[in-house]
C-alpha positions as CSV (number, residue, x, y, z in Angstrom):
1,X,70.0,-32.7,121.7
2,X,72.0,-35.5,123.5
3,X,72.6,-38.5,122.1
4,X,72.7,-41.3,125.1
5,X,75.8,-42.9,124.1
6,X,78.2,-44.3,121.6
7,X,78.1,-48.2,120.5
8,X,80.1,-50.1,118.3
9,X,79.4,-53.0,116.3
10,X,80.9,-54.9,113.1
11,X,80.4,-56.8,110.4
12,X,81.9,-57.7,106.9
13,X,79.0,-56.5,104.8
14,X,76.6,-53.6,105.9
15,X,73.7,-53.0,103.7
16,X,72.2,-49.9,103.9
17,X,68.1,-50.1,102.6
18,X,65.8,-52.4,103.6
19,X,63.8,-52.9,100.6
20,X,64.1,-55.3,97.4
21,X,67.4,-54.7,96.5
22,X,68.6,-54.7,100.0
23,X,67.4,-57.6,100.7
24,X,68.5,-59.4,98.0
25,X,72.1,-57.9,98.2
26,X,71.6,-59.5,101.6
27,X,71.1,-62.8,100.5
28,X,73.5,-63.0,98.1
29,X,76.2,-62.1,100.2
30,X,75.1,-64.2,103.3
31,X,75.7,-67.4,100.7
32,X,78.7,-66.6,100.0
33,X,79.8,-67.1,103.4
34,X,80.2,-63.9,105.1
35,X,78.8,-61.9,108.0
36,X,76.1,-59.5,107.2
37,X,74.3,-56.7,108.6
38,X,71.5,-54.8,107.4
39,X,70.6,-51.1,108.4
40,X,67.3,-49.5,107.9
41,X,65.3,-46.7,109.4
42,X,62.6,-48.4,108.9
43,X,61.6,-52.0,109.4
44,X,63.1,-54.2,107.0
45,X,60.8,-55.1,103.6
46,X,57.9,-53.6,105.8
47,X,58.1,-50.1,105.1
48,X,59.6,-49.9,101.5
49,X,58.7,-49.6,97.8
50,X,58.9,-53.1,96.9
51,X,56.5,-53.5,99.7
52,X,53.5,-51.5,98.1
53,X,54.6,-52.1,94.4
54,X,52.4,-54.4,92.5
55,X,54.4,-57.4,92.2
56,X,55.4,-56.7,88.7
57,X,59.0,-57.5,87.2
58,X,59.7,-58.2,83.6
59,X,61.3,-60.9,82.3
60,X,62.1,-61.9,78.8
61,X,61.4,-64.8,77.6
62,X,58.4,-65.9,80.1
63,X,55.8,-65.4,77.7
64,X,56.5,-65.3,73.4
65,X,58.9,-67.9,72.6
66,X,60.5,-65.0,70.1
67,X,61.2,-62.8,73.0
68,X,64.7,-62.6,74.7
69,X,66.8,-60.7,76.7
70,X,68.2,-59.2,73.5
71,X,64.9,-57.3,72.8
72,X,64.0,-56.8,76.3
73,X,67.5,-54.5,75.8
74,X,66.9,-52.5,72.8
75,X,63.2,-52.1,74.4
76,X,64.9,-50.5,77.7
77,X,67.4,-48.5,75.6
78,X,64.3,-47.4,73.4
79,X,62.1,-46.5,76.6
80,X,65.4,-44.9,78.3
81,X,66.0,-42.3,75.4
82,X,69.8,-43.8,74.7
83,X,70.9,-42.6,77.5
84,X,70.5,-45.8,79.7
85,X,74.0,-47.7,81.2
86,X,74.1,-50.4,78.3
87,X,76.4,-53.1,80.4
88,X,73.6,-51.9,83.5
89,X,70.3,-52.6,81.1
90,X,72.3,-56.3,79.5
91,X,72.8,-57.4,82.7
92,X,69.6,-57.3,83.8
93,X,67.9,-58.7,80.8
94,X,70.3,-61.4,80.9
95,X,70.1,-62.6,84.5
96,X,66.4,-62.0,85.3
97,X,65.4,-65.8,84.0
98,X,67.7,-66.9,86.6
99,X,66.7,-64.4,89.2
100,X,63.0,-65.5,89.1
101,X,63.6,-69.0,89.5
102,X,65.5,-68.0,92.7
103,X,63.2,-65.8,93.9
104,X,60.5,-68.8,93.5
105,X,62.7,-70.8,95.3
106,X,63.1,-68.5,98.5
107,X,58.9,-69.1,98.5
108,X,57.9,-66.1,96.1
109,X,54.9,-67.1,94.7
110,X,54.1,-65.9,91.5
111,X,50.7,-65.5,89.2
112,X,50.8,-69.3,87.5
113,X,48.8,-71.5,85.4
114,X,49.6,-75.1,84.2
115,X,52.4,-75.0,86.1
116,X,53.9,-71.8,83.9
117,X,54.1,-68.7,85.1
118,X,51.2,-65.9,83.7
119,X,52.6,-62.7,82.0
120,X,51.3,-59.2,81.7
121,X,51.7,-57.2,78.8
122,X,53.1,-53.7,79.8
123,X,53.1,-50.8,76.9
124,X,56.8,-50.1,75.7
125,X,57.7,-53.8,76.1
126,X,57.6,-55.8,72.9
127,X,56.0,-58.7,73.6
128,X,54.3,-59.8,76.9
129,X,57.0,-60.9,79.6
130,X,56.1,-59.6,83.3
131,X,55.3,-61.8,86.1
132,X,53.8,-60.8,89.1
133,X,53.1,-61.7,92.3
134,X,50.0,-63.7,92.8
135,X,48.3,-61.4,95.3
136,X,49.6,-58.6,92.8
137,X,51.1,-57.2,96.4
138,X,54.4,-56.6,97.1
139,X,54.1,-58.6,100.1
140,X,54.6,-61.8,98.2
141,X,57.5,-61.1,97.6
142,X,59.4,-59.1,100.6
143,X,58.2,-61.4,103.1
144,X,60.1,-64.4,101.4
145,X,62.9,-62.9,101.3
146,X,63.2,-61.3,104.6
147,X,62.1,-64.5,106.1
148,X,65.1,-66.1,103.7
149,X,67.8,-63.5,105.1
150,X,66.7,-64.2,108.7
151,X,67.2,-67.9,108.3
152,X,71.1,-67.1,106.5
153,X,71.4,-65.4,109.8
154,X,71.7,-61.9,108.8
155,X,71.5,-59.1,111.2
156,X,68.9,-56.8,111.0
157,X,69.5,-53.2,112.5
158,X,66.0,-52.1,112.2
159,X,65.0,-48.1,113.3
160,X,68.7,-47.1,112.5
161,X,69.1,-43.8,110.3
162,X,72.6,-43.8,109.1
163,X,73.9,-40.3,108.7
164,X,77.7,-41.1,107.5
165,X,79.7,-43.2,105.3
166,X,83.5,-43.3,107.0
167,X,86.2,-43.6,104.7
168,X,90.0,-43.9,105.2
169,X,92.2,-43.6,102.0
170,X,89.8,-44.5,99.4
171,X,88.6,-47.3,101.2
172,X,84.9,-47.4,102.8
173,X,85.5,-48.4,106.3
174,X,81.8,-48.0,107.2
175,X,79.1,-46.0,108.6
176,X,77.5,-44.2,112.0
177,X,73.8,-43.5,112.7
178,X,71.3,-43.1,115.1
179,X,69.4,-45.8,116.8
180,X,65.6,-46.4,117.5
181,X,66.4,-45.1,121.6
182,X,68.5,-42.3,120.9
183,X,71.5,-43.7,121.0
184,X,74.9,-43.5,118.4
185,X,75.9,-46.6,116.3
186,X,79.1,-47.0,115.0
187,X,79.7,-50.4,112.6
188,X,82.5,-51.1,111.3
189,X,82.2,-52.9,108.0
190,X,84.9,-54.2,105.0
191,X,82.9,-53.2,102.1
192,X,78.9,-51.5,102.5
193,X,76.2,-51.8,99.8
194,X,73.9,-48.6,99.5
195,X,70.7,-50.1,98.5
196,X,68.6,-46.7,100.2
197,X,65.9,-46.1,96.9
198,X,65.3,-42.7,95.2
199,X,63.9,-39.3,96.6
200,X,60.7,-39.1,95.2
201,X,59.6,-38.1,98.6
202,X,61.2,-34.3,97.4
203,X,57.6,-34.0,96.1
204,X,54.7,-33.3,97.6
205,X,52.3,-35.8,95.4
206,X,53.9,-39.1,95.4
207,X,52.6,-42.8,96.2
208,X,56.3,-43.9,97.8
209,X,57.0,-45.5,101.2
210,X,58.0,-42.0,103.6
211,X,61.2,-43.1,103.8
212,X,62.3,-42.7,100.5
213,X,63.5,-39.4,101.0
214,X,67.1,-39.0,98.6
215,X,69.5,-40.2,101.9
216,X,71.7,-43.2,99.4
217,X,72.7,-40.1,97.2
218,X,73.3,-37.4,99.6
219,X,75.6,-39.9,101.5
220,X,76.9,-41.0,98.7
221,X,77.6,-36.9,97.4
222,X,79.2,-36.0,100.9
223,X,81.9,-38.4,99.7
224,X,82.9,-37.0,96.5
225,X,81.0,-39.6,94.7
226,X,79.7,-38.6,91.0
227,X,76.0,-39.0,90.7
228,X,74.2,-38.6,87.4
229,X,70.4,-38.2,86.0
230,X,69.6,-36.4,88.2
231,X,67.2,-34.3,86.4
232,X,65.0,-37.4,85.5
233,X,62.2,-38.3,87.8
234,X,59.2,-40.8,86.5
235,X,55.8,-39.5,87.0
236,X,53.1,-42.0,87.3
237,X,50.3,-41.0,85.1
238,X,46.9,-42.9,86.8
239,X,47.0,-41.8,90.8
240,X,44.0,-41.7,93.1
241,X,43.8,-40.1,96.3
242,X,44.4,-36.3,97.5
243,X,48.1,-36.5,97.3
244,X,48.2,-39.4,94.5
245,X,49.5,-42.1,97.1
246,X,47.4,-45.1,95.5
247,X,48.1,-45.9,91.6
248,X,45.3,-46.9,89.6
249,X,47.5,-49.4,87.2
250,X,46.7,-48.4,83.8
251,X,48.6,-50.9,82.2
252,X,46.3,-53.5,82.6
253,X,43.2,-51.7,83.1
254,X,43.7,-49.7,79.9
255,X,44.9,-53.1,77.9
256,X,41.2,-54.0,78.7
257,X,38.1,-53.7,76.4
258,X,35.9,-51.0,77.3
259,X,38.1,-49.4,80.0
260,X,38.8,-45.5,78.9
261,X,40.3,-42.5,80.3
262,X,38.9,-39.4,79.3
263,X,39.0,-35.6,79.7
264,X,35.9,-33.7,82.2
265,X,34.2,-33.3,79.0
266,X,34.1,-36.8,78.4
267,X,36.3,-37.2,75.4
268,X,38.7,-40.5,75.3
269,X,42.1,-39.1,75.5
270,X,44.2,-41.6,73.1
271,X,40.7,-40.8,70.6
272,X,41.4,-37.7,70.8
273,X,45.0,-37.8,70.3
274,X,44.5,-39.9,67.3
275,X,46.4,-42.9,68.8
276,X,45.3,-46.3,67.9
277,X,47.8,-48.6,70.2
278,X,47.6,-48.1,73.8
279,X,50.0,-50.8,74.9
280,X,52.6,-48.4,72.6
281,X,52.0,-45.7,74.9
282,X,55.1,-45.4,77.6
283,X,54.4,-43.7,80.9
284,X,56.6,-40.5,80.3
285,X,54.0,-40.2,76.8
286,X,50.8,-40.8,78.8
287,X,51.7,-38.1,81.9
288,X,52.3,-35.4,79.2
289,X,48.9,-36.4,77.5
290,X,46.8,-36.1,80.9
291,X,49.0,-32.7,81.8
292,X,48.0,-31.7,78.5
293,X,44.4,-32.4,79.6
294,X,44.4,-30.9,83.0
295,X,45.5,-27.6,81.6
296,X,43.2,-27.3,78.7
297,X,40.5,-27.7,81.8
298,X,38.9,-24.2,81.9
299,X,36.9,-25.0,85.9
300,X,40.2,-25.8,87.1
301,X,39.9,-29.3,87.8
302,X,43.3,-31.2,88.4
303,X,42.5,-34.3,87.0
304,X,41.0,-36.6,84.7
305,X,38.9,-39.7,84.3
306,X,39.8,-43.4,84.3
307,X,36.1,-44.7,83.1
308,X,35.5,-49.0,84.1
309,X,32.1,-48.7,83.4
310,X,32.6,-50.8,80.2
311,X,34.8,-53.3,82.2
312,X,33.6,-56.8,81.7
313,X,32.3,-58.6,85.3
314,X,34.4,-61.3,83.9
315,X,37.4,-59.2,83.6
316,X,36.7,-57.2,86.7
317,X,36.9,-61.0,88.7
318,X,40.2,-61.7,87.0
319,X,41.4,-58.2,88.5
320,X,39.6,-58.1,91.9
321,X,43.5,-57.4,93.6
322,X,44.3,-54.3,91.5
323,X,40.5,-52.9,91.4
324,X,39.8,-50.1,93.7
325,X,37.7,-51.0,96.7
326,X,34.7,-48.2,95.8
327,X,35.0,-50.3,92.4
328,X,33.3,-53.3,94.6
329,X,30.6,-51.1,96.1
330,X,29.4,-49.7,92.5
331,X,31.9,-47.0,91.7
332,X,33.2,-46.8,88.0
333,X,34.6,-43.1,87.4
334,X,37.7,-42.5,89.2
335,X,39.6,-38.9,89.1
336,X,43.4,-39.7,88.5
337,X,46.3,-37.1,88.1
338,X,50.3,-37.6,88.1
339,X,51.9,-38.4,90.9
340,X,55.6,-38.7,91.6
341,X,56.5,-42.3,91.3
342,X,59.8,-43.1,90.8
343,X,63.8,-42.0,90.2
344,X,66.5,-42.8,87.7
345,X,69.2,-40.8,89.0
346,X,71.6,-41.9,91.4
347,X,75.2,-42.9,91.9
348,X,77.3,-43.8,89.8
349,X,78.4,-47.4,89.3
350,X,80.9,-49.7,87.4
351,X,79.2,-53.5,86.0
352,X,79.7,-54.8,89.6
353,X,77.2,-52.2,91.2
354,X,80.9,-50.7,92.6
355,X,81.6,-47.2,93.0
356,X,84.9,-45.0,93.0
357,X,85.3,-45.7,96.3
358,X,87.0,-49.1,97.3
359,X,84.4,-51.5,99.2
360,X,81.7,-48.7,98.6
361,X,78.5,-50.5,95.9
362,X,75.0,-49.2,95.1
363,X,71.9,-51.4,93.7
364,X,68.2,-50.6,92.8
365,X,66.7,-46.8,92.9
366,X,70.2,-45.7,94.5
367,X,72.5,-46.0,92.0
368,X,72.2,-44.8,88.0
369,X,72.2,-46.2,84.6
370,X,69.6,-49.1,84.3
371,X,66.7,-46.6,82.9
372,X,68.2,-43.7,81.4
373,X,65.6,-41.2,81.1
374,X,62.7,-43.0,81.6
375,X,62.0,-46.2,83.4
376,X,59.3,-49.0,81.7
377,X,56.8,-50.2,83.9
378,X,58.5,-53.5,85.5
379,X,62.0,-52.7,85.1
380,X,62.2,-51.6,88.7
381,X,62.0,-54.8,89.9
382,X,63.8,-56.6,87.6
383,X,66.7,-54.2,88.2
384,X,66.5,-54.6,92.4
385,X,66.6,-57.9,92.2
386,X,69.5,-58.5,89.3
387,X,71.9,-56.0,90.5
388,X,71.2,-56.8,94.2
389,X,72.2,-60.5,94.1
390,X,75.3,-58.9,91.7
391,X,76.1,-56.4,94.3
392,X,75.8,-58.8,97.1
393,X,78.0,-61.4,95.2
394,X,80.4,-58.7,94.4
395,X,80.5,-56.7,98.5
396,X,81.2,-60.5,99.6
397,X,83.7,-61.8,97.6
398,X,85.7,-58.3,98.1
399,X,85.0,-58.5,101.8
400,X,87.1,-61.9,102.0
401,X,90.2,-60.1,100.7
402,X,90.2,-56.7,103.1
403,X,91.3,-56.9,106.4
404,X,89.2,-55.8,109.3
405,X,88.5,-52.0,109.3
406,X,90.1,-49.7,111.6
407,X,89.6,-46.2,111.9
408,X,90.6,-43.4,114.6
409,X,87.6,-43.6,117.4
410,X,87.7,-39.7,116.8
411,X,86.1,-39.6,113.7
412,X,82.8,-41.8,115.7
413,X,83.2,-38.7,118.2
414,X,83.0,-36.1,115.5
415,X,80.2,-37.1,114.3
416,X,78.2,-37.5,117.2
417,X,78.9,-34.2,117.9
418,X,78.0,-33.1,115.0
419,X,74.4,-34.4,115.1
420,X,73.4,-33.2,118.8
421,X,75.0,-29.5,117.4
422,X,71.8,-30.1,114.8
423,X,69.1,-27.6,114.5
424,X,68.1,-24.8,116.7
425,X,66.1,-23.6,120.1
426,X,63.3,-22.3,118.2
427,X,62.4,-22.6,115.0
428,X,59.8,-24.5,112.7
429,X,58.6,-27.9,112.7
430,X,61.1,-30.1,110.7
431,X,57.6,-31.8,109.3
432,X,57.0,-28.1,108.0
433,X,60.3,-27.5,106.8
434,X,59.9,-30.5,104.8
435,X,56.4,-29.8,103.7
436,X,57.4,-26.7,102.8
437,X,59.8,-28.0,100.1
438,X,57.8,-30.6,99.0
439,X,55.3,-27.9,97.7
440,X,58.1,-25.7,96.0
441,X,59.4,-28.9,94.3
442,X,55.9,-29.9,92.8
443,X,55.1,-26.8,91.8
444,X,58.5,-25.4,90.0
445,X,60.3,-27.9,89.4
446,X,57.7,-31.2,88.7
447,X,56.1,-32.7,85.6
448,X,56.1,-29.5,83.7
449,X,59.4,-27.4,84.0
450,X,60.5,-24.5,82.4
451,X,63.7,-21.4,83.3
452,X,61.7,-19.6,85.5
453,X,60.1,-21.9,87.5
454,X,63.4,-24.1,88.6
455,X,65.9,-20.7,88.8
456,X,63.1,-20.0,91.9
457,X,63.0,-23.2,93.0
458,X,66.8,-23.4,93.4
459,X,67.2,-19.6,95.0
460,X,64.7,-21.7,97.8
461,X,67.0,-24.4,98.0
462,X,70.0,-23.1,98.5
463,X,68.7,-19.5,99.9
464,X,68.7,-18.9,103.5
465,X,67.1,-21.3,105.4
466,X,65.0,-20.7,108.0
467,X,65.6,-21.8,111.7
468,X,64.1,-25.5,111.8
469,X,63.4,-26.6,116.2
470,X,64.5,-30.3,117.3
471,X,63.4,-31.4,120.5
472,X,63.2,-34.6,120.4
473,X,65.5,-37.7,118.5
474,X,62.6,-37.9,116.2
475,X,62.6,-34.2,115.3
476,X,66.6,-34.9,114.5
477,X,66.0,-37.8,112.2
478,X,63.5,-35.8,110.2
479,X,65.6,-32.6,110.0
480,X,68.4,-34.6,108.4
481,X,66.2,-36.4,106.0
482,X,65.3,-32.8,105.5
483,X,68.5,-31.6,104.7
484,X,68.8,-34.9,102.5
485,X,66.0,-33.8,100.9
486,X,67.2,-30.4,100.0
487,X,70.6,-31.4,98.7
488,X,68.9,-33.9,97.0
489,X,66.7,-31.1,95.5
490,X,69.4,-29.1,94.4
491,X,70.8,-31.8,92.4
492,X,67.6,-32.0,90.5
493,X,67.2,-28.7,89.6
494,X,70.7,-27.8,89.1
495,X,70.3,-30.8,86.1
496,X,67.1,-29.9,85.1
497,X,68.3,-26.2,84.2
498,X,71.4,-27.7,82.5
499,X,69.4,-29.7,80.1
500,X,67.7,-27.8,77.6
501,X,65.6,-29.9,75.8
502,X,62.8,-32.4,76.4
503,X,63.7,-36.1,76.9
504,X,61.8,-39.3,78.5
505,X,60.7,-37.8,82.1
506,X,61.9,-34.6,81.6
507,X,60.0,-32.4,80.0
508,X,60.7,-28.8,79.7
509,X,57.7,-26.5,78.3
510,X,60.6,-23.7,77.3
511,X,62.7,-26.6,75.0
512,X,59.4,-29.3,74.4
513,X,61.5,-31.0,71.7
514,X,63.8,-34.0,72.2
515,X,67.8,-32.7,71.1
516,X,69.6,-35.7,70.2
517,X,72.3,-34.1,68.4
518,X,73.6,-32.3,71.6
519,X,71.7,-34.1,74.7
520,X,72.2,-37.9,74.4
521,X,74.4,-37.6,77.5
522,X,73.9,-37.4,81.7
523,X,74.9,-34.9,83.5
524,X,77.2,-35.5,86.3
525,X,76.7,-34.0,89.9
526,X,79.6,-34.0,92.4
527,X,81.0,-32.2,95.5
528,X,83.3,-29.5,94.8
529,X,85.2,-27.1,97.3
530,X,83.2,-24.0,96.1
531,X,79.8,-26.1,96.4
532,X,77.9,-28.3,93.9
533,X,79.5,-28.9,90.5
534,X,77.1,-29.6,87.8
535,X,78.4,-30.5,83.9
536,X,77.8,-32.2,81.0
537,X,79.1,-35.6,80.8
538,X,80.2,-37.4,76.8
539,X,78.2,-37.0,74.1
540,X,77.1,-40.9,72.9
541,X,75.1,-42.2,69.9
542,X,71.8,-43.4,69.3
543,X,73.6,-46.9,68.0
């Protein structure tokens, strides 16, 4: 199809994402005193993660005088199997005390009480240290700080799908995409932040915004970048709904006296396990316990139980934001599985969110390290918002010393042609294209993995594709989040394959035990001339 014509715009930082870490790169770079733009598909802090997160970040220190950003490290590390960027996981720790006072002072309001903030106690974690937003939505916390960007006077470029990063000898020079009317955008920027999330939408069961569909990385891969982790995907354990889009936050509602999740024969799961401390039990442990569950079920049921019929009214009215809705109208047994939740591969990054290409930065879900192979619940947050402002600070105070970009007005052409050459005639849907792979991906190559299943699941991936029909410029943007998507794919199973043995969210039924004399190291992912090179990156230590 035609696109209706070619534009050009530019700025000196272009941040690609609207969500937390966008937003926050945004800010940071806007106060440093340069011109920013931000480019989403979607609009901006509306349609994201942070959006329809909980409000949850941890911060050490907030609660137990003892804690500090010292243990809130060795509790990542622990959580992230060693294999966790340990410059990444010390930055964060260290900066989040700061980053919440800012955030309170862009108009984030928090859970408080005397004037303190409240804490949540989150299993993994030490010692009590998350806030949350006092609505426990994520809207408490995007709307500040889009309404903070706006009054900096950044741009927003809302309903814009970038498709390409331009670079001119090993310098970004910036990026081209589609607009909401069909036309082609060209912006020239001096240095670009990719702030895009993860891909959990490669799965068909997940409770992430629709956007989130892999397009930082495979942006980031058509430039030669190295990714790594890509194998590691988090899997929510407590999900309602048919296609576990709404979490059922088991980190507070199991922390709570009479509150149990049991097995369709009524058993209590952690009983039955033999497993006294709840609040010990990580995400990556808990999934494996309810898969565990939902297999042993011999009439085929694909769930289990959360049970609040023991739940305090008291407790229940201190809750009343993260309670189901049925729970108001008399409900108390709720069916939950696994759903796909969240992603700790990505690119790879230096300790100023920069990558190997000059100008070029990643933050939040689209860049590597922070988590390692498994992420504890309100680290997500914490690392948006601590490595956005860093990457922000960083993109600006580069941006001052580049000159203007210039590239050959060919290389805009190129690409345009290259996207209305998209597609074919006839064909399928690309909305069945895509759900297509989604299913493959859950099935083969999801919680539970193993040779068979992911060898199939990559033959479909990189097998012969069948003819996908665009007709329309919304039929385009969803074919190239489709072929996103199946690079994206690739990645994942490709690193899956590669590491044999079971660690944080990867779990392998064919090696179920953890390896730490040969696996405490990422593999790395990166664009060769015969296709997709996948290999083992340097063995580290435990210590």
């Amino acid at each position: 199809m035609q696109l209706k014509r070619i534009e050009t715009v530019s700025c000196d930082v272009l941040v690609i994402g609207g969500g937390g870490a966008g937003l926050r790169a945004a800010i940071a770079a806007s106060l440093a005193g340069v011109d920013v733009m931000m480019a989403s598909k979607s609009r901006i802090g509306l349609s994201t993660n942070t959006y329809i997160s909980k409000a949850i970040m941890a911060v050490a220190g907030s609660g137990e005088p003892v804690d500090n950003a010292a243990i809130h490290q060795e509790d990542t590390l622990q959580g992230g199997r060693f294999l966790n960027d340990r410059a990444m996981v010390a930055g964060i720790a260290e900066r989040m005390g700061d980053e919440a006072l800012f955030l309170k002072e862009c108009g984030v309001r928090f859970g408080m009480e005397k004037n303190r903030f409240k804490v949540l106690h989150v299993p993994g974690h030490r010692h009590p240290r998350h806030l949350f937003g006092e609505n426990w939505s994520g809207r408490d916390l995007v709307i500040p700080l889009r309404n903070r960007a706006q009054a900096l006077g950044v741009r927003f470029a809302e309903h814009l799908f970038i498709t390409r990063l331009f670079t001119e000898t090993g310098r970004i020079m910036g990026a081209a995409g589609i607009t909401g009317d069909g036309g082609f955008l060209e912006i020239r920027a001096k240095t670009v932040i990719l702030a895009t999330g993860g891909y959990a939408q490669i799965y068909l069961n997940t409770n992430n915004a629709p956007g989130i569909t892999g397009d930082g990385q495979a942006l980031a891969y058509d430039l030669g970048l190295t990714l790594k982790d890509m194998e590691f995907v988090q899997f929510y354990p407590t999900a309602m709904g048919r296609r576990g889009s709404r979490l059922l936050l088991n980190e507070k509602l199991l922390a709570q006296k009479g509150v149990t999740l049991e097995n369709t024969d009524g058993e209590d799961i952690f009983v039955k396990n033999n497993i006294l401390d709840r609040m010990a039990v990580t995400r990556d442990q808990l999934v494996r316990l309810v898969m565990q569950e939902i297999g042993e079920n011999e009439d085929g049921r694909q769930h289990v139980v959360m049970n609040l019929s023991g739940l305090s009214s008291e407790a229940a009215g201190q809750m009343v934001q993260i309670l189901p809705e049925a729970y108001r109208k008399g409900q108390r047994i709720f069916p939950v599985a696994p759903t796909t939740h969240f992603c700790m591969g990505g690119v790879v990054t230096d300790a100023r969110c920069g990558t190997a290409i000059e100008g070029l930065y990643a933050a939040g879900e689209a860049a590597a390290g922070a988590h390692g192979a498994n992420r504890l619940g309100g680290n997500a947050l914490a690392e948006i918002f601590a490595m956005g402002g860093l990457a922000g600070a960083a993109a600006a105070a580069d941006s001052k010393k580049m000159e203007p970009p210039y590239f050959s007005e060919s290389l805009a052409v190129a690409e345009k042609h290259r996207l209305e050459k998209q597609g074919d005639a006839e064909g399928i849907s690309p909305k069945a294209a895509i759900r297509e792979l989604k299913t493959m991906m859950w099935e083969k190559a999801g919680v539970i993995r193993e040779e068979k299943g992911l060898k199939f699941a990559l033959d479909r991936v990189v097998g012969a594709e069948k003819p996908v029909a665009i007709k329309t410029r919304v039929d385009l943007i969803r074919y190239l989040e489709f072929r996103n998507m199946q690079r994206v794919s690739e990645m994942v199973c490709r690193a899956a394959l590669e590491r044999t043995e079971s660690r944080g969210s990867h779990y392998r039924s064919d090696f179920k035990k953890e390896d730490s004399q040969n696996w405490i190291r990422s593999i790395l992912i990166r664009k060769s001339a015969s296709g997709m090179d996948c290999r083992r990156g340097e063995l580290g230590t435990e210590k």
